[in-house]
N, C-alpha and C positions, 0 to 999 in steps of 0.2 A: 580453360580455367577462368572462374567469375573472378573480376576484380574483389579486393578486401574494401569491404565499405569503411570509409574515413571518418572515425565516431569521437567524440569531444564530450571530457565527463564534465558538467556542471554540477558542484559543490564535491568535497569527498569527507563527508560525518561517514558516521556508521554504514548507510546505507550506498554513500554514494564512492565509499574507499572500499567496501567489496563489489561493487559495480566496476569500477574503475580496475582491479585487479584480474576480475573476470573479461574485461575486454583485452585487456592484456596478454590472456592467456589463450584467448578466443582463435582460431584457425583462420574465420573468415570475418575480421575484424581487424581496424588498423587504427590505433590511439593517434588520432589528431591534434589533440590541446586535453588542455585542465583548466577548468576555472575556481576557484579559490577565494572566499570571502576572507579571510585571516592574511593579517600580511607577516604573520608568520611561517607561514605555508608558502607566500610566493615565493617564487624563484629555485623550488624542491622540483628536484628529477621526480615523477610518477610514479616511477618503482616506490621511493622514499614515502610516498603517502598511502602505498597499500601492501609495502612487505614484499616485493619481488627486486630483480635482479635491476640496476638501472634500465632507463628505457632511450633516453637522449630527450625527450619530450617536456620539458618546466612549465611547472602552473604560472597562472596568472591571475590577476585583480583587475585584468581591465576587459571589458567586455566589448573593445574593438576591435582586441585582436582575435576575440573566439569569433566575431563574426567573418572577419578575414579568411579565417581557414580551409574556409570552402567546405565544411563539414556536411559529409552525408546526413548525418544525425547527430544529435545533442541528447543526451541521458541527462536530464534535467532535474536534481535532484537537492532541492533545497528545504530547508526548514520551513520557509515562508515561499506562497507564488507571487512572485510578480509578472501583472499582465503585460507590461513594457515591455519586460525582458524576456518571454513567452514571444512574444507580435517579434521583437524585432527580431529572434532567432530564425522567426520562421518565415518573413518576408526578407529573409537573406538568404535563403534557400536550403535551407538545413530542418530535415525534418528533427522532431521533440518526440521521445519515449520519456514520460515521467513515470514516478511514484506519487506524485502529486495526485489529489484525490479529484479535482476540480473538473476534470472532463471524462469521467467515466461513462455519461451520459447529459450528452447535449440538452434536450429537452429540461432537464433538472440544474442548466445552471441560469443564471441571472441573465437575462436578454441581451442588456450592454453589452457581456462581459463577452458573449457565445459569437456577438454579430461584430466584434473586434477580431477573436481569433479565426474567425471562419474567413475573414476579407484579408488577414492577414496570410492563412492558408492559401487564397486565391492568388495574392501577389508572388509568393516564394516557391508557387507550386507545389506545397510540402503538405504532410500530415501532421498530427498530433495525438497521440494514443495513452490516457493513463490504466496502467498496471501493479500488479505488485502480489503479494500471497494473498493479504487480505486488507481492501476490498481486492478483489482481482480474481486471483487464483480459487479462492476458495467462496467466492460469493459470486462469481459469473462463470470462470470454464467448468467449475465442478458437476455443476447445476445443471448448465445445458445438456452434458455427457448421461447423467444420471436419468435426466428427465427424457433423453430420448428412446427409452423403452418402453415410456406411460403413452396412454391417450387421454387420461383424467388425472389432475391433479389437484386433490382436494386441498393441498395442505401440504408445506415445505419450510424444515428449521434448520437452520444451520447456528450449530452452537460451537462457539470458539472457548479453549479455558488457556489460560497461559497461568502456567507459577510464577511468579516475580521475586521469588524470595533472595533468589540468588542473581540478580541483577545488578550489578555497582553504578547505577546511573542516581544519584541520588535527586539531579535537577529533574530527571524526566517523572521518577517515581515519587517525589513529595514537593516536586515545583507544579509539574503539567496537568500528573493526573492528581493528587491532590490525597495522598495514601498520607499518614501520619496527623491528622487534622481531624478535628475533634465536627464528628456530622453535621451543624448545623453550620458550620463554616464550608462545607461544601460545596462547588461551585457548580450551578444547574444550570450554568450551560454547556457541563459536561452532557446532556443529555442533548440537546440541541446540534451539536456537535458529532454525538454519535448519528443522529439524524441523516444529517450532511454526508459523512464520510461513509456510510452504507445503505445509507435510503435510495442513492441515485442508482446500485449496483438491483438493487429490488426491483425497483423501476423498470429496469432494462432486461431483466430476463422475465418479468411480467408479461411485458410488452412480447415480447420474443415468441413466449409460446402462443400469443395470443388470449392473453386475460390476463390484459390492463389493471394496472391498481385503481383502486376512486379515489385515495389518501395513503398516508400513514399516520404514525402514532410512537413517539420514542418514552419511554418510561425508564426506572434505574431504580435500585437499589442497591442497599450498602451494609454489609456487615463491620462490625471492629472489633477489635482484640481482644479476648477475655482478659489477659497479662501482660506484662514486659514483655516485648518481641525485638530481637534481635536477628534481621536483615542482613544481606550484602552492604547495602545500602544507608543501613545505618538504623535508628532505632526507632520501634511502635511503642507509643506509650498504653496502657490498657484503657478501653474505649474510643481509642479511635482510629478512622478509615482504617482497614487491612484487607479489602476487598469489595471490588464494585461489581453491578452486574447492569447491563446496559443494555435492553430488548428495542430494535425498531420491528413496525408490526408494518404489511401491507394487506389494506384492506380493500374488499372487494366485496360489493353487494351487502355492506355490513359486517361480513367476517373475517376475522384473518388467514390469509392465503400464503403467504409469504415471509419468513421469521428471521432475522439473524438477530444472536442474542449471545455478546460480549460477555465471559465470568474472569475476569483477572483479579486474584488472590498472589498476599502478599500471607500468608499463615494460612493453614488450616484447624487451627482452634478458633474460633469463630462465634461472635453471638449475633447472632442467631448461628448455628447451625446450617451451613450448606452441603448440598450436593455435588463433588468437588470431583473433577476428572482430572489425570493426569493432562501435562502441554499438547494440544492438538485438537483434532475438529470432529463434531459428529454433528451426521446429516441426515435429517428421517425426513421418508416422502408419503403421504399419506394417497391414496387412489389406487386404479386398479392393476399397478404394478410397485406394491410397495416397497420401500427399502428403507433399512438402516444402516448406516456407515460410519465407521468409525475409521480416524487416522491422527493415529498417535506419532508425538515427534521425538524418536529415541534417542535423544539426547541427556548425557546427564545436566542436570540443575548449575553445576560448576562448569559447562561447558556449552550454555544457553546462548549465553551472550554471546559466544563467542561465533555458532555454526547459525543464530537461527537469522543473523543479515542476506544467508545466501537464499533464502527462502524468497523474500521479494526480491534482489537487486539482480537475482540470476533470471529469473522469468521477462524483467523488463530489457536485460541486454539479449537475451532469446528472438525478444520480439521487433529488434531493429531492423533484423531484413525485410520483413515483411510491414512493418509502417513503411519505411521507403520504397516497398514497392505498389503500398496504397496509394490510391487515389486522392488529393489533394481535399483538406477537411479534419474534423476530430473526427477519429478511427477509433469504433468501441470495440469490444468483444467482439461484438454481431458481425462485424463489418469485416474484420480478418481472418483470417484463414486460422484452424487450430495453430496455436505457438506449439515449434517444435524444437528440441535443443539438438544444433547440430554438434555433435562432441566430436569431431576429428573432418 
C-alpha cells in the first residue's frame, strides 16, 4: 500500500472550499492543515469550511505553522499570488498545485519572478504546477488530445460561453468583471488581462506541437442590455455591460493559429445581437484532420454556482500525485504525465 500524500489547502473561497472537500474525500490523500486569510474562519474544523463531517484538522492565519507541517503538497489557492509565500512553501519542501494562473508556462512569466521560484524549487526539492478547467483543462489537456490525430494544423479556437445570469456573486459580476456599467467606463485592462490568463496556455501548446507563436494580439468586445434586466446578482440597467467577449489570437507567420475566445453573457437580449451557446466549450481544428467539438455543461442555470467549482478545483487536487512525483521546477502540462482521477 502507497502512503496517502500529506496535502494542506491554502485559502478556502469558492474554489479553494471545494478543493478542500475533495481532498477530504480523496482515498489517497490525507488533509494536513488549512490556511485561512479570514480570522473568522480561524480556528473551524475543515469539515465546517466545505460541508463534511468534522475532520479533527483547524485552519489557520499563520503561515508558520503550514510550513511546519511537513506537507507533501500545498493546493495553493488564493485570490491574489504572492511570490513570498509561493518561495517559502516550496523551499520548505512542500510541493504547490495552484489555480493560480502565473506558471502555466515559464517562458511567459516575468524573468525575476521565474528565476525566484525555480531557485526556490531547487532548494525544497519541490515542483510547482498551475492548473484548473480553464486556463488548464480546456486550453492545454484538450488540445494536445485532439491534435494528436492531425499532422497539419492550420488553425485552432477554443471558444468558452458561460451564462452568468444566475450567479449571486454580485462583487465578482459588477465589481471584477465590470457587467452593469455603462461601456465607456469599461475597464481595458480587461483585455490585457485576458492576455495573461490564456496567452501563456497558447504558448505552450504552440510550442508543443512545434509551431511556435511570433506574438499574440488580445482584443474584446461588448454588448448591453436592450432593457431592465434583472440578474441573480442584482440589476442591468438598459445600455449597459450585459456581456463581454474577449479573443487572444496567436499568431504565426502573420496569421492566426491559435484562438481562445471568452463569450460571458449576463442576458440574452442583447444589442448588438450575439451568437449565444449554452455554459460550455467548443473546439474546431482546422488541417488535415478536422474536427469540431462541442461540450456542453448540463447543469441547470440555478445550479451553476453551485457544481461548476468542481470543474477546476477537482483537476488540480487530481494532479497532486503526480507534481510530487515530478522532478523539481514549475511543472506544465507538457512536463506531466496525462492527469488521471483516481476514484477509489
Amino acid at each position: 500500500m502507497t502512503a496517502a500524500l500529506r496535502v494542506a489547502q491554502w485559502a478556502t473561497g469558492t474554489i479553494g472550499a471545494r478543493s478542500l472537500r475533495a481532498v477530504i474525500e480523496h482515498p489517497g490523500l490525507e488533509l494536513a492543515g488549512v490556511y485561512v486569510h479570514s480570522a473568522a474562519k480561524e480556528g473551524l474544523d475543515a469539515g465546517e469550511l466545505c460541508g463534511t463531517d468534522p475532520t479533527g484538522v483547524t485552519a489557520t492565519a499563520d503561515i508558520e505553522r503550514v510550513l511546519e507541517l511537513g506537507a507533501d503538497c500545498v493546493l495553493y489557492m488564493p485570490l491574489e499570488c504572492d511570490a513570498d509565500e509561493v518561495c517559502r512553501l516550496l523551499e520548505s519542501g512542500a510541493n504547490v498545485v495552484t489555480t493560480r494562473g502565473e506558471f502555466h508556462h515559464p517562458g511567459s512569466m516575468d524573468a525575476d519572478l521565474r528565476k525566484r521560484v525555480e531557485t526556490a524549487c531547487e532548494r525544497g526539492g519541490t515542483s510547482i504546477h498551475s492548473t484548473g478547467s480553464s486556463p488548464g483543462f480546456i486550453t492545454e489537456a484538450v488540445p494536445l488530445v485532439l491534435t494528436s490525430i492531425a499532422r497539419r494544423v492550420d488553425s485552432l479556437t477554443i471558444e468558452e460561453y458561460a451564462d452568468l445570469s444566475q450567479r449571486t456573486s454580485p462583487e465578482l459580476l459588477f465589481g471584477v468583471m465590470g457587467y452593469g456599467l455603462a461601456p465607456a467606463a469599461f475597464a481595458e485592462e480587461r483585455l490585457s488581462q485576458a492576455r495573461t490568463s490564456f496567452g501563456p496556455s497558447l504558448r505552450l501548446i504552440a510550442e508543443e506541437l512545434g509551431i511556435p507563436l511570433d506574438s499574440l494580439e488580445a482584443t474584446g468586445e461588448l454588448a448591453t442590455a436592450r432593457g431592465q434586466v434583472r440578474i441573480a446578482a442584482g440589476e442591468l440597467a438598459p445600455g449597459t455591460v450585459a456581456a463581454q467577449r474577449l479573443t487572444v489570437t496567436g499568431l504565426r507567420a502573420g496569421r492566426p493559429l491559435l484562438r481562445f475566445r471568452a463569450t460571458w453573457y449576463c442576458t440574452t437580449d442583447l444589442d448588438p445581437a450575439w451568437d449565444l451557446h449554452d455554459t460550455g466549450w467548443h473546439i474546431s481544428i482546422e488541417g488535415d484532420a478536422p474536427l469540431d467539438v462541442g461540450l456542453r455543461l448540463p447543469v441547470p442555470l440555478d445550479r451553476m454556482a453551485e457544481i461548476s467549482p468542481s470543474y477546476t478545483a477537482n483537476r488540480a487536487v487530481n494532479a497532486v500525485p503526480l507534481v510530487c512525483a515530478a522532478t523539481p521546477g514549475i511543472r506544465t502540462t507538457i512536463d506531466l504525465p496525462q492527469v488521471v482521477a483516481k476514484l477509489a
